[in-house]
Each structure stands twice: as C-alpha cells, then as structure tokens.
C-alpha positions as CSV (number, residue, x, y, z in Angstrom):
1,X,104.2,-11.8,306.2
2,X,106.0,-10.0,303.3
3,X,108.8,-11.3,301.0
4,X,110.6,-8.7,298.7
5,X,113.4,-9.8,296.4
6,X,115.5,-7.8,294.1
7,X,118.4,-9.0,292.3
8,X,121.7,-7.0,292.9
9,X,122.2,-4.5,290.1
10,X,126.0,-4.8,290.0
11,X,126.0,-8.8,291.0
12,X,128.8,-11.1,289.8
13,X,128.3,-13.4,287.0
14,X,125.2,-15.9,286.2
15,X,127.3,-18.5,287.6
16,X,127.6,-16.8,291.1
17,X,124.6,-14.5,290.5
18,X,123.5,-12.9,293.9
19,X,119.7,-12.1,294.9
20,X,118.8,-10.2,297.7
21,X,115.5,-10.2,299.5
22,X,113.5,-8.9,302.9
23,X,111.5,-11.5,304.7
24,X,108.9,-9.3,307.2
25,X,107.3,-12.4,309.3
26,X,103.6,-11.6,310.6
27,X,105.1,-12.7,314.2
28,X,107.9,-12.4,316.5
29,X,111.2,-13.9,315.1
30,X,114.2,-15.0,317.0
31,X,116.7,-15.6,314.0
32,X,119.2,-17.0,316.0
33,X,117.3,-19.8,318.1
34,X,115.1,-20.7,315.3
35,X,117.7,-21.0,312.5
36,X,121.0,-21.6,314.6
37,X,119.4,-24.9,315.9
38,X,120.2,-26.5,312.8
39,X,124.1,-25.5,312.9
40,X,125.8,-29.0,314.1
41,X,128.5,-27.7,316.0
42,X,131.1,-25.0,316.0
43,X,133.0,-26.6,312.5
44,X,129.5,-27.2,310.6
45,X,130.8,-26.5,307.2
46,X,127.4,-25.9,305.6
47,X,126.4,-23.8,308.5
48,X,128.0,-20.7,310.9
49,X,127.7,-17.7,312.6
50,X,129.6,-14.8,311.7
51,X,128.7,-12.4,314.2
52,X,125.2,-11.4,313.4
53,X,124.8,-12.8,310.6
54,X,124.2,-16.3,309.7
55,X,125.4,-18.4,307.1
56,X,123.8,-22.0,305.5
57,X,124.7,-24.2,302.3
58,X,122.2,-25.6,300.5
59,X,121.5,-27.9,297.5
60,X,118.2,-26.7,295.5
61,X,117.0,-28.1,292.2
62,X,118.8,-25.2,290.2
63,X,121.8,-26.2,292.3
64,X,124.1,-25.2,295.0
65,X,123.3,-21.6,297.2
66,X,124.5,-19.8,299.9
67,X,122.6,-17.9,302.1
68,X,123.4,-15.1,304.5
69,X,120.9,-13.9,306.5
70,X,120.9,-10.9,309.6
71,X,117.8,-9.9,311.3
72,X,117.3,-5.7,310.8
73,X,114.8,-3.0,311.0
74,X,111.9,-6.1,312.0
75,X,112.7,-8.3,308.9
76,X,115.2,-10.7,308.0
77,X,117.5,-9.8,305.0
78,X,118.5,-12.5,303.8
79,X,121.4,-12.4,300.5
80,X,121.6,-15.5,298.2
81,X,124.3,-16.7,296.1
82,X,124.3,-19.4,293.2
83,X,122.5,-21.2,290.5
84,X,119.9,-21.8,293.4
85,X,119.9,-18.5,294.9
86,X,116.0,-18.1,293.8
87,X,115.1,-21.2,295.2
88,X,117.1,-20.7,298.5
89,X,115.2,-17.3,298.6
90,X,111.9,-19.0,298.3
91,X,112.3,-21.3,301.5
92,X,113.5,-18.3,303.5
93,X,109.9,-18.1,305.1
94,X,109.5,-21.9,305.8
95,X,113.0,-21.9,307.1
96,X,112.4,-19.0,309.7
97,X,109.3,-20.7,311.1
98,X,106.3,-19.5,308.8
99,X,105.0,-22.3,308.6
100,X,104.8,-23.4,312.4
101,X,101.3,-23.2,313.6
102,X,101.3,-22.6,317.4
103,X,97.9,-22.6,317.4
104,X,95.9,-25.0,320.5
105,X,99.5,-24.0,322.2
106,X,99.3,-23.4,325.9
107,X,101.8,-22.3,327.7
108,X,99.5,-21.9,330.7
109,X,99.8,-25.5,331.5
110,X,103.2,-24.9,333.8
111,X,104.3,-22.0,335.5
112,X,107.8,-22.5,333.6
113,X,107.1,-23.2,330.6
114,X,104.4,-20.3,330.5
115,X,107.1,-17.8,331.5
116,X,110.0,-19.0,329.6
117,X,107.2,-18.6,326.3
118,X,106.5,-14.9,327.6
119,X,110.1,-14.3,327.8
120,X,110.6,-15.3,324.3
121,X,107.9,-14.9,321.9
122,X,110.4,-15.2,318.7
123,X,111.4,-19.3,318.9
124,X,110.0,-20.8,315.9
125,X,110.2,-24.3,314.4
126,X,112.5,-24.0,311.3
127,X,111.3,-26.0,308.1
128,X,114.4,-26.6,305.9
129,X,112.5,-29.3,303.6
130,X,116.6,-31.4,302.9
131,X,114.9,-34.6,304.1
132,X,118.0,-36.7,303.0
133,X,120.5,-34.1,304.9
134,X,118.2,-34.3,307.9
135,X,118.2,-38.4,307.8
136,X,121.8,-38.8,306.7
137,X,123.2,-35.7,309.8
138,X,120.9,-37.8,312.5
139,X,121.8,-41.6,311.3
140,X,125.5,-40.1,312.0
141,X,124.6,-39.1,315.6
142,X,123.3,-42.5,316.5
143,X,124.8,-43.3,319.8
144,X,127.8,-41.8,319.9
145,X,128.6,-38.4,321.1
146,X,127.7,-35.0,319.4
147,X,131.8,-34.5,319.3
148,X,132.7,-37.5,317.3
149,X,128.8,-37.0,314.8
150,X,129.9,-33.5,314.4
151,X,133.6,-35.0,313.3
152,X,131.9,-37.1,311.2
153,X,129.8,-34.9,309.5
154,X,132.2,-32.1,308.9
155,X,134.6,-34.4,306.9
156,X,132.5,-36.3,305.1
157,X,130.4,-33.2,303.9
158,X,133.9,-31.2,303.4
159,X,135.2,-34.0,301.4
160,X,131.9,-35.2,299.1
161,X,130.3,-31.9,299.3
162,X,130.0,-29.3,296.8
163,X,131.6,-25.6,297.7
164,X,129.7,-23.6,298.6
165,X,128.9,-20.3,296.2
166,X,129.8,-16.7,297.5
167,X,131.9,-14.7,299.8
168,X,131.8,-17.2,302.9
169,X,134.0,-16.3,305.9
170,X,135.3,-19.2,305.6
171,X,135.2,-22.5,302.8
172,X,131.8,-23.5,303.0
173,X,130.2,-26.5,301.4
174,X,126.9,-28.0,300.6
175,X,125.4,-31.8,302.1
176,X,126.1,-34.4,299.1
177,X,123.1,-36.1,297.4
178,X,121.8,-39.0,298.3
179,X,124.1,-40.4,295.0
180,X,127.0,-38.8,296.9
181,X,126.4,-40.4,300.1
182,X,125.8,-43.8,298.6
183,X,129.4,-43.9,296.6
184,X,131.7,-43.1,299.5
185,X,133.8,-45.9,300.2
186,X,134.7,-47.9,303.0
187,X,137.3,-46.6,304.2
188,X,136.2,-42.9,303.9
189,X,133.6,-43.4,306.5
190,X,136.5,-45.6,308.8
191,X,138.8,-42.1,308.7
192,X,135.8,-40.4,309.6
193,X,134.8,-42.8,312.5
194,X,131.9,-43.6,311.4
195,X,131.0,-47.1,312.7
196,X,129.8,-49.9,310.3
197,X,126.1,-49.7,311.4
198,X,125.8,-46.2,310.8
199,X,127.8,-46.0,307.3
200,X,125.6,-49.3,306.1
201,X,122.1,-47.6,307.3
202,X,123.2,-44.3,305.3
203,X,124.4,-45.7,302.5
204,X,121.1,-48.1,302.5
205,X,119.1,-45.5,302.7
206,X,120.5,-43.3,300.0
207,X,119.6,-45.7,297.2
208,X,115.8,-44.7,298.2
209,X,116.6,-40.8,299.0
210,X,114.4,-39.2,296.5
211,X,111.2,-41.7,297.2
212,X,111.9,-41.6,300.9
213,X,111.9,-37.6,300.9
214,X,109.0,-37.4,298.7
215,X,107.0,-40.1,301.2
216,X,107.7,-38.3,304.2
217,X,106.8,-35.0,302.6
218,X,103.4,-36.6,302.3
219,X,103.1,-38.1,305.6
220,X,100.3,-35.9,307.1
221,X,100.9,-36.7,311.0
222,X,103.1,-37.7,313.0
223,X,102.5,-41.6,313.0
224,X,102.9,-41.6,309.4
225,X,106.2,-40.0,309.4
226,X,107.4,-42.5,311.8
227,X,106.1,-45.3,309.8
228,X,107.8,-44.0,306.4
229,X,111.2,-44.1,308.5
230,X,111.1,-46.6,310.5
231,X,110.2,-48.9,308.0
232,X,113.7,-48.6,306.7
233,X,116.4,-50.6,308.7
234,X,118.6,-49.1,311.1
235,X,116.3,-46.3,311.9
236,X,113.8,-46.4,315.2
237,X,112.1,-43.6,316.5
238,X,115.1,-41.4,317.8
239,X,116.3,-40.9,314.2
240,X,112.8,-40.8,313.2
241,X,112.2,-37.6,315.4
242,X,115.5,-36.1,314.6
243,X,114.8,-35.8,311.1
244,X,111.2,-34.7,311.4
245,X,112.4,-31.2,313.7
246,X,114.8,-30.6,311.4
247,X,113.3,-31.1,307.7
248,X,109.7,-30.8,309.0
249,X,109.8,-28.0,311.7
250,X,107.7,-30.8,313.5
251,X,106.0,-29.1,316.6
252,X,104.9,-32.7,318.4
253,X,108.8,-35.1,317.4
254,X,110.3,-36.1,320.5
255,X,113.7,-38.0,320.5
256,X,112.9,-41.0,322.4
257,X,116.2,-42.6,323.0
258,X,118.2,-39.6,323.7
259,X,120.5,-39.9,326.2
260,X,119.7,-36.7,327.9
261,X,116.1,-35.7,327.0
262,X,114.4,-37.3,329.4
263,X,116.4,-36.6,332.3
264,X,116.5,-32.9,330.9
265,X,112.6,-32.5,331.0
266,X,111.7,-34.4,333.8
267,X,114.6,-31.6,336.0
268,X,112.4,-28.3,334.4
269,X,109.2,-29.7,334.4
270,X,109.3,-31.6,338.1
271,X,112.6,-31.1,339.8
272,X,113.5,-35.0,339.5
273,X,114.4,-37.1,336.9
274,X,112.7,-39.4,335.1
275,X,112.9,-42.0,331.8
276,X,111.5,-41.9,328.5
277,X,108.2,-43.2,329.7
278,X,108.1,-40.0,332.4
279,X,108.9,-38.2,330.2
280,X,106.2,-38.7,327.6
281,X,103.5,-38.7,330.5
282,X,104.7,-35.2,331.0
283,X,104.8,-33.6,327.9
284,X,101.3,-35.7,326.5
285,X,99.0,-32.3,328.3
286,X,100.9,-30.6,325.2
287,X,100.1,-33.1,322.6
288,X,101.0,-31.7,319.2
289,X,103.4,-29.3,320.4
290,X,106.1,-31.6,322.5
291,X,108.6,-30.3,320.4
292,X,107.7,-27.0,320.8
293,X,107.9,-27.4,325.2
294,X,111.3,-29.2,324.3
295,X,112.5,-26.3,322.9
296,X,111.4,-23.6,325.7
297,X,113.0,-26.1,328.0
298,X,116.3,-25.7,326.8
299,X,115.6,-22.0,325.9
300,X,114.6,-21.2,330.0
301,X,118.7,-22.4,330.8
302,X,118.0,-24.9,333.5
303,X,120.0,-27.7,333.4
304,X,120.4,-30.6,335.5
305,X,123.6,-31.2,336.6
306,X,125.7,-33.8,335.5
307,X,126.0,-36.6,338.5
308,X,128.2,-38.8,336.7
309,X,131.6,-38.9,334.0
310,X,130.7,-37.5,330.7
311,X,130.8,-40.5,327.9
312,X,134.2,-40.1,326.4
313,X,134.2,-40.9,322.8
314,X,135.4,-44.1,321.5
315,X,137.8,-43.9,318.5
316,X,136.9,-47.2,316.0
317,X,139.8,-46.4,313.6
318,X,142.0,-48.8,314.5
319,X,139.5,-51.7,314.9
C-alpha cells in the first residue's frame, strides 16, 4: 500500500487549494462497490457518480473538502479540494477498505458465497470515520422508506450544509455538524418529512455528537459499539449496525430490523425465507465477518422477488 501526494503546481488559491495524490492498495480494489455504497441515493448531494469518477463531501478538522476519485493504471487517484483537502487525502486509504482485515474469512463455507467472493476479489469495507453523519443519515431512515430518507436527507444537508469546495458537476455540499443538526427548527424537519421521533432522536443526539463519536471510536468490538449507541434513546440495534458499516467499515454489523435483510439472506443462502432470528443462525458460521457475507449477497444479484405491494411512502406534512 502506497500513498503519493503532490500539491498541484498551478492550483487555485489557499482557500480552494487542490492536492492531488495516488493511493496503490496492497489488494484488489473495487472503487465503485466499496466507496459507492455510501452514496444515499441518486440526489445524495455530498455524494455522486460522474461517470467514472466519484465524487464525496466531507467536513475535516481544517474544514470542508471535496474529493474526486477514479480508479487508473492499478491505483486510485484521488484529487482534493479545500481547507481539508490534506485531511481528506489522508483518509483516502481507510475509506477504500485498508483497513478491513478479511483475515479468518471463509468463503468456503457456501458454494455461493464462495463463488460470488472469487468473482469479485475487490469489495472492501469502506471506513469514512463521520460518526455523526453516519448516526444522523441512519436515524433518518428509521422505518420509512429509502425514497422519503433519501428526501430527507438531501434537503436538510442542501439547506444546513456547507458547499462543497471545487469544480463539482453539480452543487455539492458537506453533512452539517452536530451543532448544525441540533439548531434546525421544527418546521424544517416537517417540510422535509421527517417524523417527530426521528427529528427529536437526532437533534438529542447531536448535543452529545463529539463525545458519542469519540466513544464509539474507542469501542473495541462489536458489543461495545452497540452499547455506546443504544444507550442513547431512540436508537436500537438497526441504527446501531447502520452506523457501524458506514463510519467503522464494520465486517461482523448486521441490521437487525431491516425490512428486507432477512428475507434477502435467507433466499441466497437457502432458497426460502426466513426472519431475523434465521437469519442470524445463518450467517453466525461467519462470525466476525456477517457484514462482509451481506455484502457478497447483494454483490452475487439474486434477489427474491417481491410477493407483495411495495410500502408506499406516507407523507406527514400535513399532519
């Protein structure tokens, strides 16, 4: 794993400064299904794809950045704009999966999952390390739909995010801070259709962001990372799990709860399907890497079809 970076001779000002660097990983990386897991839906403003290249906003301690990153020549060159281009530079491994350990991994266990693994060696678990972003986009998807939590979160982060730095396809802009998240009013999160529950837990929450980040940075296994979220109200083990894959690159979080999930990996894994309690008695043979068969389940493109209506989404604006 190599990491070059070289600031751009004829760059635009301090203010907007641009940094450029090649990230070699020492393994097999699919940029697009390790990094483009994170995008939450089509309209993400901190997040797209523009052809092969894939943009994210950030927040860093210098400040705002924009990365753009396109996967060449077996590295990932990556270009970073802002006061927290450096720092946005310096998660680049982390956030294409250097730090996931797939080690006491095997694939051997099902014929599937075994082949879908061989098919594609470059899925990694990204690490972003935005635990508040993480917490605040999952608390938001909290039974409702991915349609009206991907609403949600694209206005509220358009309206009480920061723009985003750079020459973005389109208007881009950063997650608020925890301080951000805390001040929005009432009626902002109505407009957005955000139910009362789900506004209260976030808001709740933000007035701990920085100590809740820095306690679940800490947490050493899983258990612990439940127990420093759970412990706050309105958040069980779904959001729990949620925020662990996408701030933590977690190989073993599983989103008990989901609506699909189970169903989902009891079809690939058996042909039938069963509940959450199946579906944990399935995955516990890969104990420590759950996440990690999750994610070559939806990689392998088998999907159980839907036997039922789809759940519409409700609109609570005029309630």
């Amino acid at each position: 794993m190599t990491l070059t970076t070289d600031a751009a001779a004829d760059g635009p000002p301090v203010s907007v400064r641009r940094r450029e660097a090649v990230y070699r990983p020492a393994h097999p990386l699919d940029l697009r299904r390790t990094v483009g897991m994170l995008r939450r839906g089509p309209g993400d403003p901190t997040m797209l794809f523009d052809g092969p290249v894939i943009w994210r906003a950030l927040r860093t301690p210098r400040g705002p950045a924009t990365l753009a990153l396109r996967a060449a020549d077996g590295g990932i060159h990556a270009t970073a704009w802002g006061s927290g281009a450096d720092d946005a530079l310096d998660r680049l491994p982390a956030l294409c999966g250097a730090d996931d350990d797939p080690q006491g991994f095997d694939a051997s266990l099902h014929p599937l999952i075994a082949e879908v693994a061989r098919r594609t060696p470059g899925i990694r678990l990204a690490r972003t390390g935005e635990v508040f972003d993480a917490l605040a986009c999952a608390i938001l998807e909290q039974k409702v739909t991915g349609l009206e939590a991907f609403r949600a979160w694209r206005l509220l982060v358009t309206k009480y995010g920061e723009r985003a730095p750079g020459p973005t396809p389109r208007p881009m802009y950063t997650a608020p801070t925890s301080e951000v998240w805390r001040a929005i009013p009432s009626w902002e999160w109505h407009r957005a259709g955000v139910q009362p529950p789900q506004s209260k837990t976030i808001v709740r929450t933000a007035s701990r962001g920085e100590s809740v980040s820095r306690a679940l940075l800490a947490a050493e296994t899983g258990d612990d990372r439940d127990r420093v979220l759970t412990s706050l109200p309105g958040i069980g083990l779904w959001t729990s799990a949620e925020t662990r894959i996408r701030a933590l690159g977690d190989p073993d979080a599983v989103s008990v709860g989901d609506y699909h999930l189970a169903h989902e990996v009891g079809h690939v894994l058996t042909g039938h399907r069963t509940d959450d309690d199946g579906m944990l008695e399935l995955l516990a043979p890969w104990a420590g890497h759950r996440q990690r068969v999750i994610r070559l389940i939806f990689a392998s493109g088998i999907s159980e079809a839907r036997r039922g209506p789809r759940l519409s989404p409700e609109d609570h604006r005029d309630r």
